[in-house]
Every structure is written in C-alpha cells, then in structure tokens.
N, C-alpha and C positions, 0 to 999 in steps of 0.2 A: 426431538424437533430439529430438521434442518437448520440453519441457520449461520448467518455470517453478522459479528455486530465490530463494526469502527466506530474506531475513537481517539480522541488525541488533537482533535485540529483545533483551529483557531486562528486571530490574528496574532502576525510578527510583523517587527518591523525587517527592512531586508536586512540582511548578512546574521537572522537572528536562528536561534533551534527548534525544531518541536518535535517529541515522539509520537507517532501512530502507534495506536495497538491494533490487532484485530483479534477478537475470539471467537473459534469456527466451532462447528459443530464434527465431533470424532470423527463421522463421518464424511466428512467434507476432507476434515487435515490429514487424518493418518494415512503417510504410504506415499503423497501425494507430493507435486512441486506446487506451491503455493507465488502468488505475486502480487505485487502493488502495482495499481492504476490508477488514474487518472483523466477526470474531463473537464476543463475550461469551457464556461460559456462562450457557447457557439463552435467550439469542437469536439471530432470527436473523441471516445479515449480512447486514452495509449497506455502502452505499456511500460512503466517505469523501471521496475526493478524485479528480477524473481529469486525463490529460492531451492534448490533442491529438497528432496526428502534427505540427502545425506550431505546438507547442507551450503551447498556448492551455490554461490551467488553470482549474479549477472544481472547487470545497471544499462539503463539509457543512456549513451552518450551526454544528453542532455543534463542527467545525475550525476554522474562517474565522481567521483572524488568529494560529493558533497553526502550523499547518500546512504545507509548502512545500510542491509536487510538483515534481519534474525527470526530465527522461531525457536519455541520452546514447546518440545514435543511432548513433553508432561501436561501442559496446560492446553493443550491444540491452539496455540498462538503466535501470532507472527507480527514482527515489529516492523517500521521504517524511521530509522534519526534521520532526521534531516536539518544540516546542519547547512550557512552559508547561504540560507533560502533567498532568492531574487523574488520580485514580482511574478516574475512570469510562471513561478512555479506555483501562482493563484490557482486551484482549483476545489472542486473532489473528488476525495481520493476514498479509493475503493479497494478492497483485496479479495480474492476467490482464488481457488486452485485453477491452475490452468487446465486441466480439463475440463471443468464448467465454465469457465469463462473463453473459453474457444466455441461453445458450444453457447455461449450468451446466456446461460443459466444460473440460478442460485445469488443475483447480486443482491446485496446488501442496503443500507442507507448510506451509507457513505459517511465520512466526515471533511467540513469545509475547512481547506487550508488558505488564510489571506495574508500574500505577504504585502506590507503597503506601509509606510511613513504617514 
C-alpha cells in the first residue's frame, strides 16, 4: 500500500519543541529526496525543509536555524525538530517526496502544529 502517515503535532506554547515523524511507504522513500510542508489556513503550502537521499538538507529561510530534517532509511522515515516554534509556524504539516509532491500526488493527512500561549 502507497502511503504517507504524519505525526508528531500538536499545541506548544512559542519558543516550545515538537518532533514530526513521517512513515512512507518503501516505495515512496527509497532513492528519493523527501520534504516537509506546510499550509496555514487560508494559504497556500510551502515548502519548508527537504532532504536528500544521501542526506544533504535544505530549510526555508523562514526555518533555518530553528529546524532539523532527518530520515532513517531503515524505517522509510523522515523527521522535522522544530525547535524555537513562533506562532506563525501554526499550520499542517505534511511530508511526501519531491517528486510526488511536484506533481501534487500521494499527500497524506497531515499533522496539525499550533504554536499559541
């Protein structure tokens, strides 16, 4: 079975942490650069952070310095710490390899991240 399942959100207060997991399905992960996304009610998503297949990471401006990405190619799993969370980084967050997600393909449910006092 295809599939993409996140998890990991919930509310923080700001400047607090929370890990995302995602678990893909072998054939989604293996080979692949995988990445974290992101949509705010009433926009649209973006792209936050990604990761190579030989591990090579690249952040949104908007993340850079608060952000981690990881995967672990044994499990077909990709993480995001996010650590230092503002409000604004209220959304949900979503992962898929960039190749289906260029192509608007394979998204998942998402998990809701709320940062808010």
């Amino acid at each position: 079975q295809v599939q993409l399942v996140e998890s990991g959100g919930g509310l923080v207060q700001p400047g607090g942490s929370l890990r995302l997991s995602c678990a893909a399905s072998r054939s989604i992960f293996s080979g692949r650069s995988m990445g974290w996304y992101r949509q705010a009610p009433g926009k649209q998503r973006e792209l936050v952070a990604t990761i190579s297949s030989s591990d090579t990471p690249n952040y949104a401006d908007s993340v850079k310095g608060r952000f981690t990405i990881s995967r672990d190619n044994y499990k077909n799993t990709v993480y995001l710490q996010m650590n230092s969370l503002k409000p604004e980084d209220t959304a949900v967050y979503f992962c898929n390899a960039l190749y289906f997600a260029s192509r608007n393909e394979l998204w998942g449910q998402g998990t809701q991240v709320t940062v808010s006092s």
